[in-house]
DOROSE-8962 format. One line per field, with one value per residue (C-alpha): x, y, z. Coordinates in steps of 0.2 Angstrom, whole numbers, always signed. Layout:
% DOROSE-8962
x = c(X  ...)
y = c(Y  ...)
z = c(Z  ...)
END
This chain:
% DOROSE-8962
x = c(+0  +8  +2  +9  +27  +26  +20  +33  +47  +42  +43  +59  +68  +60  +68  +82  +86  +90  +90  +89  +86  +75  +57  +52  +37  +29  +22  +3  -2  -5  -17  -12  -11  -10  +5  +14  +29  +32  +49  +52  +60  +61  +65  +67  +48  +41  +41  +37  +30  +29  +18  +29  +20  +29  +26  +31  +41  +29  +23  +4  +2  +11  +8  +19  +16  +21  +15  +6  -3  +7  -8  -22  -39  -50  -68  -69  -57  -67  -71  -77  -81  -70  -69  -51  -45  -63  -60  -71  -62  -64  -50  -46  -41  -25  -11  +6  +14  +22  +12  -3  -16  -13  -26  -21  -29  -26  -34  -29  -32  -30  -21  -19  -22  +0  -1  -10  -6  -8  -11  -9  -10  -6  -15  -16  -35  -50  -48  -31  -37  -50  -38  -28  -42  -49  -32  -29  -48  -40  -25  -24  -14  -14  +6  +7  +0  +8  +25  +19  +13)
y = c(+0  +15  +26  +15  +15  +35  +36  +22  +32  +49  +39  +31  +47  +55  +42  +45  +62  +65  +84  +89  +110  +119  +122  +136  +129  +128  +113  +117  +122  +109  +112  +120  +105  +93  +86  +86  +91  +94  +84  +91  +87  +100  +93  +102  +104  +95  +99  +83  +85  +72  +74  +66  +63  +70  +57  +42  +48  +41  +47  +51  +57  +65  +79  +81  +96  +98  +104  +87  +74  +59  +47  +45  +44  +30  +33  +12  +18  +31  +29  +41  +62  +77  +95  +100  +121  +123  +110  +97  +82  +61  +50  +36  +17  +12  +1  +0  -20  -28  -20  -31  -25  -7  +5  +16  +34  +45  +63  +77  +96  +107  +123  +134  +133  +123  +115  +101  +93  +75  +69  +49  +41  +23  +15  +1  +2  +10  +21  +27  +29  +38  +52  +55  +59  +71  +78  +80  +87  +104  +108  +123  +127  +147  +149  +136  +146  +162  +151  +146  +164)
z = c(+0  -6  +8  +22  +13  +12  +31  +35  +27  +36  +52  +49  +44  +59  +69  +62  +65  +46  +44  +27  +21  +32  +28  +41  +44  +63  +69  +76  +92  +104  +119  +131  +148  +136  +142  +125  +114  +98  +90  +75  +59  +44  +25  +10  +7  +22  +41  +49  +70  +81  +98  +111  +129  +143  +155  +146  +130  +120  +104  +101  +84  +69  +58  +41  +33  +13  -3  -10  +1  +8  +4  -6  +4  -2  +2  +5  +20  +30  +46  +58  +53  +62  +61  +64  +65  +59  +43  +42  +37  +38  +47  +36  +43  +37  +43  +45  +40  +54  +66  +69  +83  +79  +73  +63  +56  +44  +42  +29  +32  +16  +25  +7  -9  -10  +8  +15  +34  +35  +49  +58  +71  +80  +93  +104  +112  +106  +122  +115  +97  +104  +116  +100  +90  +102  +104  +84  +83  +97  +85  +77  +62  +64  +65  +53  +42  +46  +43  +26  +19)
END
């Protein structure tokens, strides 16, 4: 699945610390108490942002921010509805290989007319699936788009 090779590359270069150009562009605002922080990995058209829990290290979603989408929403692959900085959006099921009993969603949020955030997310409950929804459904893109402009 071509999606799951583009999000698995993104993760392994943020993972890897590979720092290419910088991009300029900020990573969304996070709530404030959310008990996250942003890791963030700039490319030479993308700006990748990982939300890193505070208590445990672990991460709770990603955002990569670039000019064309990452993946290809199938309508056959929608899942639930969400409005996200006032966009109304669908998250997508998808999967990762090699990671059996994971959910996994995907959501993209048109920024401007040359940006698009893409949005996912890995889970191992329902009741974590369901936090880090809620929590991607509260970010706001309003630096991100000053950053852009």
């Amino acid at each position: 699945m071509k999606a799951t090779t583009v999000l698995a590359a993104a993760l392994l270069l943020a993972a890897a610390g590979s720092v290419h150009a910088q991009s300029g562009i900020d990573c969304p605002t996070l709530p404030a108490g959310s008990g996250l922080a942003w890791e963030k990995l700039d490319g030479s058209d993308y700006t990748f942002c990982k939300a890193i829990r505070d208590a445990d290290g672990r991460q709770m979603l990603a955002v990569m921010i670039t000019r064309e989408a990452p993946f290809r929403p199938r309508r056959a692959d929608r899942s639930e509805e969400a409005v996200i900085d006032g966009t109304r959006t669908w998250w997508y099921r998808g999967e990762l290989s090699g990671t059996g009993g994971l959910e996994v969603r995907e959501a993209l949020v048109e920024l401007d007319r040359r940006h698009v955030a893409h949005i996912s997310l890995r889970a191992v409950n329902e009741e974590e699936l369901s936090l880090a929804m809620s929590l991607a459904e509260t970010l706001q893109f309003d630096d991100v788009r000053v950053s852009i402009n």
